[in-house]
C-alpha positions, 0 to 999 in steps of 0.5 A: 841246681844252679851253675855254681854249684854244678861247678863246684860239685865238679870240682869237689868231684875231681879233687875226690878223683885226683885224690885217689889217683895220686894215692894209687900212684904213690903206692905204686911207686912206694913198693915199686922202690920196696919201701915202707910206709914209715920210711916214706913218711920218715923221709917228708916228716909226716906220720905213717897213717898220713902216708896211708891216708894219702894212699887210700886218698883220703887226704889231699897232699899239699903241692909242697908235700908233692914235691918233697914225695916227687924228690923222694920217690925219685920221680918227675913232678908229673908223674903223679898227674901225667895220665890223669885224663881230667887235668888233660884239657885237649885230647887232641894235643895229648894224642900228639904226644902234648901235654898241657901244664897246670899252671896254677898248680905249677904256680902254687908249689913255686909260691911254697918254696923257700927263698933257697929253694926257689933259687936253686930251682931257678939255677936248674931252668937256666941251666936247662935253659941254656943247654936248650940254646945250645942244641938249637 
């Protein structure tokens, strides 16, 4: 087998994994909230049985679905990835409480946002921003 493929069979590997990480969490958090499949799939405009499938992790969710679960389900953005050990890259930086970004998934869902959307994501990291500047 060739490196190129053990590459990609790793990665398909992953996404499989990840897949049903995210369903489990999502799950989690749907009846932690004491919602309904439907409701939940009312709420990002999906059917339910897509909601079912993105809980048995069957289906990927697309990042801009993730953020609109994220939104929903009042949770961070990494809540559905923070303790996935395969996106951690150095376990050393994790054990201190670090945790490494996924910029390319960051970068992904910035790149799904609508023009009103992206502004007023930017408005909340200046807003941030600024709050960190005064702390400082």
């Amino acid at each position: 087998m060739n490196c190129a493929y053990k590459k990609y069979l790793r990665g398909v590997l992953m996404e499989e994994n990840f897949n049903k990480h995210l369903g489990n969490k999502l799950k989690l958090r749907r009846l932690a909230l004491g919602l309904t499949q439907t409701k939940v799939a009312k709420a990002i405009n999906v059917t339910f049985q897509q909601i079912q499938k993105y809980e048995k992790g069957t289906n990927g969710v697309s990042s801009i679905r993730l953020l609109q679960l994220s939104n929903y389900l009042k949770v961070p953005i990494n809540y559905f990835f923070e303790d996935f050990s395969q996106y951690l890259v150095n376990i050393e930086k994790s054990k201190e409480g670090h945790m490494n970004v996924n910029y390319n998934f960051l970068v992904k869902l910035y790149s799904e946002l609508t023009n009103e959307q992206k502004i007023k994501f930017n408005k909340s990291v200046e807003s941030v921003a600024s709050t960190i500047s005064k702390a400082v």
